[in-house]
DOROGU-443304 format. One record per residue (C-alpha): residue number from 1; residue in one letter; x, y, z. Coordinates in steps of 0.5 Angstrom, whole numbers, plus 500, padded with zeros to 3 digits. Each point is the difference from the previous one (the first is absolute). Example, Ala and Ser with C-alpha at 12.3 -4.5 7.8 and 13.67 -1.06 7.14 Angstrom:
BEGIN
   num   residuo   east   north    up
     1         A    525     491   516
     2         S    502     507   498
//
This chain:
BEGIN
   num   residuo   east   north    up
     1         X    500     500   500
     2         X    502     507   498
     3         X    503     504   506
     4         X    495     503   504
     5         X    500     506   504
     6         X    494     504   504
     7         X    500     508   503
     8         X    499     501   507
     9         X    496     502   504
    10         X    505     506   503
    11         X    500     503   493
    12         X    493     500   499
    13         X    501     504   506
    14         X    506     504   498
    15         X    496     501   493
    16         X    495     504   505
    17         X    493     502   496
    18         X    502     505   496
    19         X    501     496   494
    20         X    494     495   500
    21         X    502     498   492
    22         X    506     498   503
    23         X    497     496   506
    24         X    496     496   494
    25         X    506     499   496
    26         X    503     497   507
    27         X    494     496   501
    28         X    500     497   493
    29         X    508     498   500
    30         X    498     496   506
    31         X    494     498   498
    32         X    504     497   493
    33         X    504     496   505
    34         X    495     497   505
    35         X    497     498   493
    36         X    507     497   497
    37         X    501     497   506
    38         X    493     496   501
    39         X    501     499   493
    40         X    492     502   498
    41         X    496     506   501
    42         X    497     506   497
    43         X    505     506   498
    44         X    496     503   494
    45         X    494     502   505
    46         X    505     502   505
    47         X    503     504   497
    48         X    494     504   496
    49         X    498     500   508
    50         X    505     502   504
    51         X    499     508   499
    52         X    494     500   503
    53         X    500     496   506
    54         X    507     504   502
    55         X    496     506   499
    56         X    495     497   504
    57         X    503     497   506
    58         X    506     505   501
    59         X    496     507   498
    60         X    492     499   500
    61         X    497     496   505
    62         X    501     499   508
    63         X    503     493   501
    64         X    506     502   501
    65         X    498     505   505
    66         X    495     497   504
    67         X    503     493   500
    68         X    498     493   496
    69         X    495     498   505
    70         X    496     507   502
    71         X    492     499   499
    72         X    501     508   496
    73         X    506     498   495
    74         X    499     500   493
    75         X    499     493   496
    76         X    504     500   494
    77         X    499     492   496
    78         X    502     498   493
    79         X    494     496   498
    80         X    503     497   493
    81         X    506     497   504
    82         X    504     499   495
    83         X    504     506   502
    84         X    502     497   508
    85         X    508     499   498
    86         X    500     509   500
    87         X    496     501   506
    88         X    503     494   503
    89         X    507     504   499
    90         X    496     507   503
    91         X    499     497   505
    92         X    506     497   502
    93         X    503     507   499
    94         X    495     503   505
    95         X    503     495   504
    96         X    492     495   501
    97         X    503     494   496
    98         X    508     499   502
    99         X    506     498   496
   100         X    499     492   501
   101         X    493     500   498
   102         X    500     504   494
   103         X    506     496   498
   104         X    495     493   500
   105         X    495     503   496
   106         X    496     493   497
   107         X    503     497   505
   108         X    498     495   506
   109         X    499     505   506
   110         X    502     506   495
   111         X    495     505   496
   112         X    495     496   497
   113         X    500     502   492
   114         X    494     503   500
   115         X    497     505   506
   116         X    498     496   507
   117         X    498     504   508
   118         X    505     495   502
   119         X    506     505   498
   120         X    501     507   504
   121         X    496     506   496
   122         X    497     495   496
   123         X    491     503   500
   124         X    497     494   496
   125         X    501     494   497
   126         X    500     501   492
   127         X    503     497   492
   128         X    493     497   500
   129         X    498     506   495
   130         X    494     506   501
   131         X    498     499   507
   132         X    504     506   503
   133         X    495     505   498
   134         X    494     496   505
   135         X    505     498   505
   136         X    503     508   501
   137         X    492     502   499
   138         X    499     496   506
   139         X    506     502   504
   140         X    499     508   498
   141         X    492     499   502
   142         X    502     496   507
   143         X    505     506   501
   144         X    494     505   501
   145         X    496     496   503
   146         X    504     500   506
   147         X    502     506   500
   148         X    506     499   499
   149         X    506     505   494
   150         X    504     498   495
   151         X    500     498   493
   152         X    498     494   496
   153         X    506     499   494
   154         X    499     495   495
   155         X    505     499   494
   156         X    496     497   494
   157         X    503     498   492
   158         X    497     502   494
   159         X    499     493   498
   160         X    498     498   507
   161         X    493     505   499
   162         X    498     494   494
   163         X    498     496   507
   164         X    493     503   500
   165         X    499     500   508
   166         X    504     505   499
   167         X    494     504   497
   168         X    496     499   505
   169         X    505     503   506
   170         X    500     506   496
   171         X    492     501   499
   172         X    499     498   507
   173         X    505     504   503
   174         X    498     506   496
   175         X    493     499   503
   176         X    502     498   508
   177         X    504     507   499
   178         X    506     496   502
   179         X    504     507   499
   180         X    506     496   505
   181         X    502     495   495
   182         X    505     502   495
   183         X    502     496   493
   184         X    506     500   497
   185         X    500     497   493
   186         X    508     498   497
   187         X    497     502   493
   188         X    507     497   496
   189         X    496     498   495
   190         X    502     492   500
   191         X    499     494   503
   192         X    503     494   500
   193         X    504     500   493
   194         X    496     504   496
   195         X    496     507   500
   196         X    494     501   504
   197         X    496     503   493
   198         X    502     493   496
   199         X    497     497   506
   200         X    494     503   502
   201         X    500     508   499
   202         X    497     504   507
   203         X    499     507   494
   204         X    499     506   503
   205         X    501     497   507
   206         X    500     508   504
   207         X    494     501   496
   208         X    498     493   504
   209         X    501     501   506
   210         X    497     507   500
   211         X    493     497   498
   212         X    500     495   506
   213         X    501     505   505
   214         X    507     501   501
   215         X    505     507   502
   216         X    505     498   494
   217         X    507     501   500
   218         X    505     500   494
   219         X    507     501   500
   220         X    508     497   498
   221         X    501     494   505
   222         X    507     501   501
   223         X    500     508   500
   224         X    500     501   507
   225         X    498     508   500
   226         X    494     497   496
   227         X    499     496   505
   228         X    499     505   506
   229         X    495     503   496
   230         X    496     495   498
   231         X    500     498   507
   232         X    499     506   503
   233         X    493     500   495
   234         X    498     494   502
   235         X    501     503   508
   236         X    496     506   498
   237         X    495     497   496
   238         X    492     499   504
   239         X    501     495   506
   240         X    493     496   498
   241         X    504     498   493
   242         X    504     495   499
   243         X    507     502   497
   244         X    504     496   494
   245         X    507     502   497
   246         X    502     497   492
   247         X    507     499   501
   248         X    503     500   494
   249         X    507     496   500
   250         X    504     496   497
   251         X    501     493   500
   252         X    508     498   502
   253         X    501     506   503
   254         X    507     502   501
   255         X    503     495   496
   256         X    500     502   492
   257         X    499     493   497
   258         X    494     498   505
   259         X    497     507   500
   260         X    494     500   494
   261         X    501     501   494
   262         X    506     498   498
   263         X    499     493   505
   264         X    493     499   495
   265         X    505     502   493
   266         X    507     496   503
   267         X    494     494   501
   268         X    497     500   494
   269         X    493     502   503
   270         X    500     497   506
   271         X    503     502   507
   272         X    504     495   502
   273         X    503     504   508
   274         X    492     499   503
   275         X    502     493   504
   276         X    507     496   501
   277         X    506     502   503
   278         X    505     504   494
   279         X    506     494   498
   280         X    507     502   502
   281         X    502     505   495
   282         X    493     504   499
   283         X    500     501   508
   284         X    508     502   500
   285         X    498     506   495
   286         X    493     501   503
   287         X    504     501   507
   288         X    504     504   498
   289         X    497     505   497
   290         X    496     501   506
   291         X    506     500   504
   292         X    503     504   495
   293         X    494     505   501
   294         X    499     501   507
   295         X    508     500   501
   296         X    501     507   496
   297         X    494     503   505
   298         X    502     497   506
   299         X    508     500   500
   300         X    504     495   504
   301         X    494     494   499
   302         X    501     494   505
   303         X    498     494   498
   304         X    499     493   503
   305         X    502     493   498
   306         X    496     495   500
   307         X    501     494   504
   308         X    500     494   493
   309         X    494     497   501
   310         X    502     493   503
   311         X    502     504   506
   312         X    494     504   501
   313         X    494     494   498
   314         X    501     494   502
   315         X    496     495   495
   316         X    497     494   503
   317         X    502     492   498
   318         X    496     497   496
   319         X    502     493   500
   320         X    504     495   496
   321         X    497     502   494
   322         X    501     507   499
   323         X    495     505   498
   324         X    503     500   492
   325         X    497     505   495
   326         X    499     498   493
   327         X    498     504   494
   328         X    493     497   499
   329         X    495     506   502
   330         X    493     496   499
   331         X    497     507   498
   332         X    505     500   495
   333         X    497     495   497
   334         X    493     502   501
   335         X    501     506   496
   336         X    503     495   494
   337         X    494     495   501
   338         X    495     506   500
   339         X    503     503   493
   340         X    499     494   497
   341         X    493     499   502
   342         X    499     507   497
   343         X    503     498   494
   344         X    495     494   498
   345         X    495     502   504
   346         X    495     506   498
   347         X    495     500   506
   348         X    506     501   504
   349         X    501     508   505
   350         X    505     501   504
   351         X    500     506   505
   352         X    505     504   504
   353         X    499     504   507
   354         X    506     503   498
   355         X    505     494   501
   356         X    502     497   493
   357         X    508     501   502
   358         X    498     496   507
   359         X    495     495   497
   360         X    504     498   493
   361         X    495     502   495
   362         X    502     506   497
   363         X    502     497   495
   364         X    492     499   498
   365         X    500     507   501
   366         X    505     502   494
   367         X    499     493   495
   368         X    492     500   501
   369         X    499     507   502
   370         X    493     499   498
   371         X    499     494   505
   372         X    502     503   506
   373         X    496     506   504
   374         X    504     505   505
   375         X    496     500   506
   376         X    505     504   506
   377         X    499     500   507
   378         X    494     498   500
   379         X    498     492   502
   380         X    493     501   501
   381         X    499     504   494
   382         X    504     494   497
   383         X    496     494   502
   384         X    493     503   498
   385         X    503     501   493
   386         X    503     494   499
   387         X    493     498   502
   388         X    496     503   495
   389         X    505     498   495
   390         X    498     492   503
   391         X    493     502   498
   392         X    501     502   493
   393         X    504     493   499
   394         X    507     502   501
   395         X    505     497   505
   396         X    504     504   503
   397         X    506     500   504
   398         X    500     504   506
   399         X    508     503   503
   400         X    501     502   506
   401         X    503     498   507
   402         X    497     496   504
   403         X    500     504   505
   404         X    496     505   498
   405         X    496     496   495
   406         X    497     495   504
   407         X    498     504   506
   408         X    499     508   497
   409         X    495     496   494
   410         X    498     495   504
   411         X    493     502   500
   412         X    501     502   492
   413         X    503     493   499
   414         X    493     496   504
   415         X    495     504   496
   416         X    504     498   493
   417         X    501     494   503
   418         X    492     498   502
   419         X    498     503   492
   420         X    503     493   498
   421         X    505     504   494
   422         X    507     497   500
   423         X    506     505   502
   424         X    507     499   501
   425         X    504     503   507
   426         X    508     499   500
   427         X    501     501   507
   428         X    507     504   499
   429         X    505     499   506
   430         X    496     496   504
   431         X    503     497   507
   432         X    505     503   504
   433         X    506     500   497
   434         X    503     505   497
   435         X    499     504   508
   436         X    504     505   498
   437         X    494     505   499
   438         X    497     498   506
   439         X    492     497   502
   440         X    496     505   496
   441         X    502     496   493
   442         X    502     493   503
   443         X    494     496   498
   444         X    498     495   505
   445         X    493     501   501
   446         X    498     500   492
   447         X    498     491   500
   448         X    495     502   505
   449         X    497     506   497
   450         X    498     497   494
   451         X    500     492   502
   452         X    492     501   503
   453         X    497     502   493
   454         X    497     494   497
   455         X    503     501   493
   456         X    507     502   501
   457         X    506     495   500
   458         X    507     502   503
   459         X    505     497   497
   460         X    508     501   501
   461         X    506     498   495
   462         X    507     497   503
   463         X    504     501   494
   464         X    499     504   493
   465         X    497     494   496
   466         X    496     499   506
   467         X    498     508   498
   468         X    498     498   493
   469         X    496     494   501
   470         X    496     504   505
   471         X    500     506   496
   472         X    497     497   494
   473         X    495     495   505
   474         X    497     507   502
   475         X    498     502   494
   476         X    499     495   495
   477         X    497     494   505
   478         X    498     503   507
   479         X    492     501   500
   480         X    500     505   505
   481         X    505     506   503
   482         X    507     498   500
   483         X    505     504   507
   484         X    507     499   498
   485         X    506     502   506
   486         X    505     502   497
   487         X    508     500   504
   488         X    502     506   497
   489         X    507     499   501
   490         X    506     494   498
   491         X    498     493   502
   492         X    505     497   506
   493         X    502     494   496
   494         X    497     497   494
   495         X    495     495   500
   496         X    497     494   497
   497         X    493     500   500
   498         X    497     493   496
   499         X    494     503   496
   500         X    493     499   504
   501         X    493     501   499
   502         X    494     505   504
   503         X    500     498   507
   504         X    506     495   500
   505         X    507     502   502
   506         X    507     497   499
   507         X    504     496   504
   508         X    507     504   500
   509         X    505     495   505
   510         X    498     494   503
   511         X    500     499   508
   512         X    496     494   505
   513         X    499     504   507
   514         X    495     506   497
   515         X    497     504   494
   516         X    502     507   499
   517         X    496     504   496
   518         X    502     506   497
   519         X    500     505   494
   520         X    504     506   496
   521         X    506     501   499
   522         X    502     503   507
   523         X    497     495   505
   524         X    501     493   496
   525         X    508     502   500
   526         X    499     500   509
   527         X    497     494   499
   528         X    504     496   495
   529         X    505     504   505
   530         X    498     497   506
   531         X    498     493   496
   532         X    509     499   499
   533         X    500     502   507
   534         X    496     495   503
   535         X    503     494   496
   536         X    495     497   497
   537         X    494     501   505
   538         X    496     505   495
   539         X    496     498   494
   540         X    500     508   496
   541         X    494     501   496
   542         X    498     507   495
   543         X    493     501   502
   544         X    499     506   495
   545         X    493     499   499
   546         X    498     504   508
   547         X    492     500   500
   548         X    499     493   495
   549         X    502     495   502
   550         X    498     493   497
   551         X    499     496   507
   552         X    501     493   498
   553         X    507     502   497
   554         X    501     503   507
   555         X    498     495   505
   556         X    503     494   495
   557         X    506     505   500
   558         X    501     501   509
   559         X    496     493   501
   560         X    508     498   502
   561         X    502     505   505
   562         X    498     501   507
   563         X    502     507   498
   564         X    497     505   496
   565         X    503     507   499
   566         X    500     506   496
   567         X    504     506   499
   568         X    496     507   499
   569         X    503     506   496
   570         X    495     503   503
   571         X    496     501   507
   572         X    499     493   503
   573         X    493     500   499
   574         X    495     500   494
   575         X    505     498   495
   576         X    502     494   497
   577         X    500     496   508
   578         X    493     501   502
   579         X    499     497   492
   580         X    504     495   502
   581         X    496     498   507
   582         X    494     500   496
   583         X    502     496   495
   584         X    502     494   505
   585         X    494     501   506
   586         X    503     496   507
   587         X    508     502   498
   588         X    503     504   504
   589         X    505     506   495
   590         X    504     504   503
   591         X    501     507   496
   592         X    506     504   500
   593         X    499     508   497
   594         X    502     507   503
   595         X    497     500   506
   596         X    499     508   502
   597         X    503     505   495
   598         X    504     499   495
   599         X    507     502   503
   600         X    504     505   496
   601         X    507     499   497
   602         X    505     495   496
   603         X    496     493   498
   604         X    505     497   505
   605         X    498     504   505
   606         X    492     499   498
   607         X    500     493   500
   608         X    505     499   506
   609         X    495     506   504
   610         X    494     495   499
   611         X    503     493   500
   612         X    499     499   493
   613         X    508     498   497
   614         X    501     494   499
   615         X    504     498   506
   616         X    496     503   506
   617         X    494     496   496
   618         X    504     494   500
   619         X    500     501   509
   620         X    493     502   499
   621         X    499     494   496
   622         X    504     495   504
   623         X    497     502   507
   624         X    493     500   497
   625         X    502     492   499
   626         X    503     498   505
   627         X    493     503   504
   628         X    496     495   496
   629         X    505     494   501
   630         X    499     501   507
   631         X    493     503   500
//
C-alpha cells in the first residue's frame, strides 16, 4: 500500500478558523487517507460535500458551542451517507472522533461505512436513501414542542431527491410550519457514475422547492463568503418557514482529475471517483496536490504516518482454508446472461434504479438502449412500473440492491405479485459481505421479506454457471415471479456445483455424521471450510433454491443423518432454514444466520463477529455433535 499520512488535530488548531476552505481542503486530505487505508469508501461526495459541512460545524451552528449533548444545540446529519468519510474527517479535526478510530474506517469497531449513532457527533443513521428530510421533520418538530432551541440540518444530494419521500417531507414541512428545519441539497450535479440530467433530470429544482412552500436559498457550494450569505438569509427568512440552501458544488472537489467535469471526460462519460478506495498512483497524485495546496496556506504543515496496516488491524483467523478471492464475480456473469437473454428475447426489459455499473448491466443499456429504462433513485417507482410493463405482456428485469428493493418496495412487489404477471427482481449485493458499507446496505432481511408471497420464488446461485441457469430458468421457464440474490463481490473460491433441477440442491462434499445445507458464494466456502476442518464428518449441500423445496428430494437427502444444519447468508429465521423445517416435520434443523446487526467491517472481521467463518463454524458444529452424542 501506498505510504499513508494524516493531518493532525493540532494543525487544524494551528489553522484556526479564519480560513474555512483551508479547514475543508485538510479534511479532504484526511478523508482521502482513511478511505486508502479501508480500501473503500466514497471520495467524490465528500469531496463536493465538505465546504458545506466545515461551514456548517465551524461557523453557522452552535454545537461546538454548547456542546454535542446539549437539548438546545444545533443538529447537522447528512441523509445521503455517502458523504461520511469527510464528516468523519471534520469531526476528527474538531476533536469528537479520535485518530484511531478514524483510521479504522469499515473496519470492525471503527467507523461504519455509512453514518451509524454509535459514532460521536453522528445525529442519525442514514445510506439508505430519502429518509433524512422526514427524519430532521421530526427531530425539528419535537424541538419545538419541548421547547427546546436549535436547528435541525439535513444535507441532501441532487439525485437523492428522486426518492419520492423526500417530497413528502417537503410538502409536510412546509404545511406544519416547520420553520427550524433546514435543507441543505449537495447539487454536484451527478450520481454514482453518471449525471443526474442522464438519470432523471430535477429541472428547475428553485422553482420546486419554492412551490412547496419552502425560503430557498442558491449559492456557490464552495464559496464560503456565498456561503454566509446564504445562511444569514436563511436566518432571516420568517420563523414558520422551512429553509433549503441548493448547494452548487463540484464532485471530487480538490483534487483536479476527480472533480466534474474533467473526472466524466477522462471516463469517457462516466464518473469513476464515486466509491472505492484510489489505487496507489491515483492516491500519490490526489494527496499531494491537497497537501501541496494546504502546505502554500498553511506554512511548515506537519503530518503524521500512519501506522501499516497489519500493525493498527488485527485480521481474524479463518482456519486451515484460508479466505482465497478469486476472479469470478457472479453479477458479472448475470449481466452477461442478461444480454444474451436481451438479444433473442423481445419481450425481455430491463430496468435500473441508478446502479447499472454496480448491477453489471450497463451493457444492456449501451447494446440495446431501447430494452433498458432508467428509473433513478426511486425503487417503488421502479417496481410498480415493472408491474404495469408485466401486464402488457413484457417480462421485466428488475435491478437494484437488495436491501433496499425488497423492504423499501415491499408493498409495490406484493401487489404485483397478487395480480399473478411475471417479473424478475435480482436482488444485487445480497448477504453480509461486502460489510464495509455497514448495516444500511447489507441485506439479511430480503429472503423473508418476500418468501411469504405466495408466488414468489428466491433463488441464490453458487457460482457463475449456476447464475446463467438460474437467470435463463427465471425468464424462459418460471411461472411465477422470480427473486435472485446476487453477491456482489468476487467468490472465495471457486466451486462446482453439478446441475439440478427446482427445489433440489447438490451434494458438493461427502460427509457421514450430519447435513449442511447452504447457498451462495460466500456462505458455502465457510461451509466447504468447515467441512475440510471436520474431517469427513459434514456432507455439504448447495441448496439454491430458498423457499422451494422438493420435500421427497430433501427427506431422502437427510434421512442418514441425526444432524441437519443450514448455513444463512441471511438473518436466522425466515429463509432457507425454516423452509427446511417445514419440509422435514418432526426433525430438529439447527440454523446459523446473522444474528442482530450485520457488524461493519472486513469479511474476515464480519463472518468472525458473527461466528460464520468456517473455522468457528467448524467449533460451533463439532460442539452441536458431541451434544447430540451424548444427548
Amino acid at each position: 500500500m501506498a505510504d499513508l499520512q494524516l493531518i493532525p488535530k493540532s494543525e487544524f488548531d494551528r489553522a484556526g478558523a479564519a480560513d474555512l476552505g483551508l479547514l475543508a481542503d485538510m479534511c479532504r486530505a484526511n478523508a482521502l487517507t482513511a478511505v486508502k487505508r479501508a480500501g473503500s469508501g466514497h471520495l467524490g461526495s465528500s469531496f463536493s460535500a465538505l465546504d458545506v459541512v466545515v461551514h456548517l460545524l465551524w461557523r453557522e451552528l452552535n454545537v461546538a458551542e454548547l456542546g454535542w449533548e446539549h437539548p438546545d444545540r444545533d443538529v447537522f446529519f447528512s441523509s445521503k451517507g455517502h458523504d461520511v468519510p469527510g464528516l468523519y474527517a471534520a469531526l476528527h479535526a474538531l476533536g469528537v472522533v479520535p485518530t484511531e478510530r478514524l483510521l479504522r474506517l469499515r473496519r470492525l469497531g471503527g467507523l461504519d461505512g455509512h453514518p451509524d449513532v454509535g459514532t460521536p457527533g453522528i445525529e442519525a443513521n442514514s445510506g439508505s436513501l430519502g429518509m433524512g428530510l422526514s427524519k430532521g421533520r421530526g427531530m425539528a418538530w419535537a424541538k419545538s414542542f419541548l421547547e427546546r432551541g436549535g436547528r435541525v440540518a439535513v444535507m441532501t444530494g441532487d439525485g437523492e431527491l428522486q426518492e419520492g419521500q423526500n417530497w413528502e417531507a417537503f410538502a409536510a414541512a412546509a404545511h406544519q410550519c416547520v420553520g427550524n428545519l433546514w435543507a441543505i441539497v449537495d447539487c454536484n450535479e451527478l450520481q454514482s457514475d453518471k449525471r443526474t440530467d442522464e438519470i432523471l433530470g430535477l429541472g428547475d429544482l428553485r422553482a420546486k422547492l419554492h412551490a412547496f412552500g419552502w425560503h430557498v436559498e442558491e449559492c456557490d457550494g464552495h464559496d464560503h463568503d456565498a456561503l454566509a450569505a446564504a445562511f444569514a438569509g436563511m436566518r432571516d427568512a420568517r420563523a414558520d418557514v422551512p429553509k433549503v440552501l441548493i448547494a452548487r458544488t463540484i464532485k471530487g472537489r480538490g483534487v483536479s482529475f476527480m472533480e466534474h467535469p474533467a473526472a466524466l471526460r477522462e471516463g469517457g462519460g462516466t464518473y469513476r471517483w464515486h466509491a472505492g478506495a484510489p489505487d496507489d498512483e491515483a492516491f500519490a497524485r490526489a494527496h499531494a496536490e491537497l497537501v501541496g495546496g494546504i502546505a502554500a496556506r498553511l506554512p511548515d504543515l506537519r503530518l503524521e504516518q500512519v501506522p501499516a496496516l497489519d500493525e493498527h488491524v488485527a485480521e481474524p483467523e479463518s482456519g486451515i482454508a484460508a479466505r482465497r478471492v478469486t476472479d469470478e464475480y457472479v453479477a458479472a456473469a448475470y449481466g452477461e446472461e442478461l444480454l444474451r437473454l436481451v438479444a433473442r428475447r423481445p419481450n425481455v426489459v430491463v430496468l435500473d434504479a441508478d446502479l447499472a455499473s454496480d448491477c453489471r448491466i450497463r451493457a444492456v443499456e449501451l447494446e440495446q438502449p431501447s430494452r433498458f429504462i432508467e428509473v433513478g433513485i426511486a425503487e417503488q417507482d421502479l417496481v410498480s412500473m415493472a408491474a404495469g410493463l408485466a401486464r402488457q405482456g413484457l417480462v421485466p428485469v428488475v435491478n437494484s440492491f437488495a436491501a433496499f428493493l425488497a423492504s423499501r418496495a415491499n408493498e409495490q412487489i406484493y401487489n404485483q405479485a397478487s395480480e399473478g404477471t411475471k417479473v424478475v427482481y435480482a436482488l444485487h449485493y445480497a448477504g453480509l459481505i461486502p460489510a464495509g458499507p455497514g448495516k444500511s446496505h447489507q441485506s439479511i432481511r430480503d429472503v423473508s421479506l418476500l418468501a411469504a408471497l405466495p408466488n414468489v420464488a428466491i433463488v441464490q446461485p453458487a457460482n457463475s454457471e449456476e447464475t446463467s441457469a438460474l437467470l435463463r430458468w427465471a425468464v424462459e421457464d418460471a411461472r411465477e415471479s422470480v427473486a435472485i440474490r446476487l453477491a456482489i463481490g468476487p467468490s472465495p473460491r471457486r466451486i462446482d456445483v453439478p446441475e439440478t433441477s427446482p427445489g433440489r440442491g447438490s451434494i458438493l462434499r461427502e460427509g457421514d455424521a450430519a447435513l449442511l445445507c447452504a447457498y451462495g458464494p460466500v456462505m458455502l466456502h465457510e461451509a466447504l471450510t468447515a467441512a475440510e476442518l471436520l474431517g469427513d464428518r459434514l456432507q455439504v449441500v448447495n441448496m439454491p433454491w430458498l423457499n422451494r423445496i422438493d420435500a421427497g428430494w430433501l427427506s431422502d437427502t437427510a434421512e442418514p443423518f441425526e444432524d441437519v444444519f443450514v448455513l444463512e447468508d441471511h438473518a436466522p429465521v425466515g429463509a432457507l432454514g425454516d423452509a427446511i423445517r417445514r419440509a422435514l416435520p418432526g426433525r430438529v434443523v439447527t440454523v446459523f444466520g446473522v444474528e442482530g446487526w450485520p457488524a461493519c467491517g472486513t469479511p474476515a472481521e464480519a463472518l468472525g463477529f458473527h461466528g460464520l467463518d468456517g473455522s468457528s463454524l467448524a467449533d460451533r458444529i463439532a460442539v452441536a455433535l458431541r451434544t447430540t452424542q451424548h444427548g
